[in-house]
N, C-alpha and C positions, 0 to 999 in steps of 0.2 A: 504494500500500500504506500502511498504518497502523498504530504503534504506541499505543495505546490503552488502556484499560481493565485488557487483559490485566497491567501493570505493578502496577494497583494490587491483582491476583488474588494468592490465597496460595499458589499454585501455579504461577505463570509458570516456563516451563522455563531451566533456564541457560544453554541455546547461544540466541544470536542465532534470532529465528524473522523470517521474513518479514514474517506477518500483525501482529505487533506493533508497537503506536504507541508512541514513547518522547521522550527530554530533556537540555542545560547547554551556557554559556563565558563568560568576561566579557571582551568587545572585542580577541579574536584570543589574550587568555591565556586558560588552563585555570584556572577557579575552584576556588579550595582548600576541600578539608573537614576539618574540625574534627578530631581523633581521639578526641576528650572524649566518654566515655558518657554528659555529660550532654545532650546533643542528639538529637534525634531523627533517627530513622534514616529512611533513604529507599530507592527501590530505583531502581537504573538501569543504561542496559545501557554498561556501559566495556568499552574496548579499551586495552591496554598496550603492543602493537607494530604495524605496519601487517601486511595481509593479506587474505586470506580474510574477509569477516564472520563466514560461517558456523564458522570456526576462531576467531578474534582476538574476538572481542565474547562478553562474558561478565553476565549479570545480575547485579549484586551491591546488598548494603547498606551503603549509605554514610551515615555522619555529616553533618546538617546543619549547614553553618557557621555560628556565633553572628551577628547580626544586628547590623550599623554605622550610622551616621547615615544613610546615604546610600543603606544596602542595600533592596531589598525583596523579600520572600517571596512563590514564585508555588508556586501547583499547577498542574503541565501537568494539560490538558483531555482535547486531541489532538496529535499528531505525525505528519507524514508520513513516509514513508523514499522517497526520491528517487535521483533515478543518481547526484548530486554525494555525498550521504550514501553511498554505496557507495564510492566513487573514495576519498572523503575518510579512510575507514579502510583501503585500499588502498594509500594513498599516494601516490597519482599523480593529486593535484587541485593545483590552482592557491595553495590556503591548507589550513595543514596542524596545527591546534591541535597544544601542547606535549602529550608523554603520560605518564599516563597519559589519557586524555579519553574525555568522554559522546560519545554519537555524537547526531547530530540535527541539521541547521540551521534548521529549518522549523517551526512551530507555535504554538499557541496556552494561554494560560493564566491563570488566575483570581489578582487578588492576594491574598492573605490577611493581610500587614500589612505596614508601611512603617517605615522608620527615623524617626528623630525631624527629618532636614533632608530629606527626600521632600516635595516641593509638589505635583508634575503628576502622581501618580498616589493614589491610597485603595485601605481593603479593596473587593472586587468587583470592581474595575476588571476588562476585559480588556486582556492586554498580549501583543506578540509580539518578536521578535527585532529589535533595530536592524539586524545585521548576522551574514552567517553565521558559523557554528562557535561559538553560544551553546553546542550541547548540550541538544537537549530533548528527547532519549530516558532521561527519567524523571518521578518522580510529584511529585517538589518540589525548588525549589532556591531559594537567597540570590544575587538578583542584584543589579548596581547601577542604580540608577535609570536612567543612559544608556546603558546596553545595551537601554533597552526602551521598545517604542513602545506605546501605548495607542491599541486600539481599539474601535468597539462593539459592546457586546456582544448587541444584538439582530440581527444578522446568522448564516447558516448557522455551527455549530461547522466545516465541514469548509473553510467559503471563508474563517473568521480565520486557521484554521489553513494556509494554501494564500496568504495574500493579500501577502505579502511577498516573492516571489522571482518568481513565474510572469508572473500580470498584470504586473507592475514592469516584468518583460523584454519583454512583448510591447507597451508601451505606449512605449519607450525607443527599440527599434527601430524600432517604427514611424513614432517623431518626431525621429529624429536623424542618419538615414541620406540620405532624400532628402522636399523639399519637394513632399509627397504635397497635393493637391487633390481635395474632392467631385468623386468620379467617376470617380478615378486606378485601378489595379488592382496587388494585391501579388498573389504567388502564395508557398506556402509545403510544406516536408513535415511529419511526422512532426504531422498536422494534430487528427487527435485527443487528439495530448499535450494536458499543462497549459498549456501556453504557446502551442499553435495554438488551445485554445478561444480564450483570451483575446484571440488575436489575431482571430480572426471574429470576438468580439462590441466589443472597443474599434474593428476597423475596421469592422464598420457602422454602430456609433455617430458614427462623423467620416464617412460617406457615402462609403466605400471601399467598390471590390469585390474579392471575395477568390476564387483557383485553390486550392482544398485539395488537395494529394495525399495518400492514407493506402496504406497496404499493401492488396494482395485480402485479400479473407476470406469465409467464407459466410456471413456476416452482411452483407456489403458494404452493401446496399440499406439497412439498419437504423442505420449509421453516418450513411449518409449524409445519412437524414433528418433523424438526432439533429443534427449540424452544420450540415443549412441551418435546422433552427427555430432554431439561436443567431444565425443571420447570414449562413453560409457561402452564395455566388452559385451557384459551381461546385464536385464533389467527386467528384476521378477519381482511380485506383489509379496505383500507379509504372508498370506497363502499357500503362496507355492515354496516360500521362505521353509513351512512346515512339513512339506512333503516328504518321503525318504526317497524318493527321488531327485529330492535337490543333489544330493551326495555326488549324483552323477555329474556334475559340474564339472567336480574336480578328478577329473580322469586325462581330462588334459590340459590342466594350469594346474599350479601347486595350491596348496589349502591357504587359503588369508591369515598372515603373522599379524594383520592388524585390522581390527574392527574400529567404527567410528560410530558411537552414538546420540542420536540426539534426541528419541522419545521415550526410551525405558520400557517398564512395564516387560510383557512379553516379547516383543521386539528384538528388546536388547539380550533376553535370551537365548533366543534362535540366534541370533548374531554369535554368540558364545559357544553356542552349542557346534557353528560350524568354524571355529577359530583353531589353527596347527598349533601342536603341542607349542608349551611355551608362548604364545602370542598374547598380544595386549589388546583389551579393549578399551579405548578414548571414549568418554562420556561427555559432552559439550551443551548439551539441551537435555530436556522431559519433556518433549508436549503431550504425551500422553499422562502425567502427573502421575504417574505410577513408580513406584520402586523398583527399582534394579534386584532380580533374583538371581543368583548363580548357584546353581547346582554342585553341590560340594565336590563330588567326583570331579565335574571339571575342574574344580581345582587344585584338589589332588594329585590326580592321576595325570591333569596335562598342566598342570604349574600355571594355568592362566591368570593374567595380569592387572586390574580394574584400576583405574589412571581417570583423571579427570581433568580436562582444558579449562580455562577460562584467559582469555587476550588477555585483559586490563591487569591480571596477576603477572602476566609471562610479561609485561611491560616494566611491570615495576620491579621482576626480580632482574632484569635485564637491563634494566638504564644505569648508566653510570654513576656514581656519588658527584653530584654537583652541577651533574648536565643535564641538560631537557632537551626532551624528545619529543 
């Protein structure tokens, strides 16, 4: 989903909508606005207590904050709304900006002017989020130079806006869990999300072959092609995931050293159940809000592995003492 255009409309509705692309934060604070009429106003969607979206997120017009050395003025582009964006004004996500706060972590946006100590970025530039809980569900904001990455701008608006969380994750996992070799085999669910494309197309790029699992649908066939022209080898529903016929898969590719979860419950399972002795399963999502069960035997008898992602962790064990990223 997207919040978008709709923001800069003279009519965008005030409860939180879906289809809406939106914007803001500055490195885990909530960025202050001005309350001087002399600044221009902007429109974004805030939230003042956790909750419901659909209750808790409100569009309002906020004053932009006057511009520092170091500040730089963006206008969001695009914005996505993601499940973490949900959780996050929920309250039950892993990082929780102070509130009142924009909702958004994800998106992209055009500079319009720079402070007077700003070196690595100009007007035009594109720029996205260093790190989540910027807030880019709105149409303009004053940020600081190190809250924002610059990228280019000849690329799709919707993959600047998408290219900082998703690919990240499925590029992380797949290089940190196990010592993957052209030729090895991951299997994964929830394979048409953002993060299983990216994981079919960075793992055929490195000569991996990939098991997609996706939910049935009556579209099923029309997924499925979509995901093997990215890359995907194989793409069977959680169903046929239970069959003992799946087995027959691996008669000619070796068994997946690495599973990649993002829904849980039974799923992750079956995912386990068909993982080569020794291999690791990544847990990165629940949308099924169900618990992870592992069967003792498999972990007995084949030593398998339960690991869990999360970017905004693997950022901060990785960023250097003193530097920002």
């Amino acid at each position: 989903m997207w919040v978008c255009g709709a923001l800069w409309g003279t009519r965008a509705p005030a409860r939180f909508q879906p289809r809406l692309l939106a914007v803001w934060r500055r490195h885990g604070r909530a960025a202050s606005y001005s309350a001087s009429a002399e600044h221009p106003r902007v429109r974004a969607l805030v939230y003042g207590n956790h909750g419901d979206p659909a209750k808790v997120v409100e569009l309002k017009n906020l004053a932009l904050a006057a511009m520092g050395g170091s500040d730089v003025r963006v206008r969001m582009l695009a914005a996505p709304i993601n499940p973490s964006d949900i959780n996050m004004i929920q309250g039950n996500y892993g990082l929780l900006p102070k509130l009142p706060a924009v909702g958004g972590n994800e998106g992209v946006g055009q500079v319009v002017a720079v402070g007077s100590s700003v070196t690595g970025l100009k007007p035009g530039d594109w720029v996205i989020p260093a790190n989540a809980g910027l807030g880019t569900w709105r149409t303009e904001a004053m940020f600081s130079e190190e809250a924002l990455i610059g990228v280019p701008s000849d690329i799709p608006l919707q993959s600047a806006a998408t290219l900082g969380v998703n690919p990240c994750t499925a590029y992380r996992m797949l290089m940190d869990f196990e010592q993957l070799q052209s030729g090895d085999s991951v299997i994964q669910n929830a394979s048409n999300s953002g993060v299983g494309q990216a994981v079919i197309q960075i793992a055929a790029a490195l000569g991996l072959r990939t098991i997609n699992v996706v939910r049935d649908r009556p579209d099923i066939q029309k997924l499925s092609d979509r995901l093997k022209d990215l890359g995907a080898e194989h793409v069977i529903t959680e169903e046929e995931l239970r069959k003992p016929e799946t087995k027959n898969l691996f008669k000619d590719m070796p068994q997946p050293r690495l599973a990649l979860n993002c829904v849980g419950g039974k799923s992750s399972t079956e995912l386990l159940r068909h993982l080569a002795p020794g291999g690791t399963m990544v847990t990165y999502g629940g949308m099924a809000k169900q618990p992870i069960i592992a069967s003792v035997s498999l972990l007995i008898f084949k030593d398998l592995k339960l690991r869990g992602f999360w970017l905004s962790q693997w950022k901060k064990d990785h960023s250097s003492v003193g530097v920002q990223t």
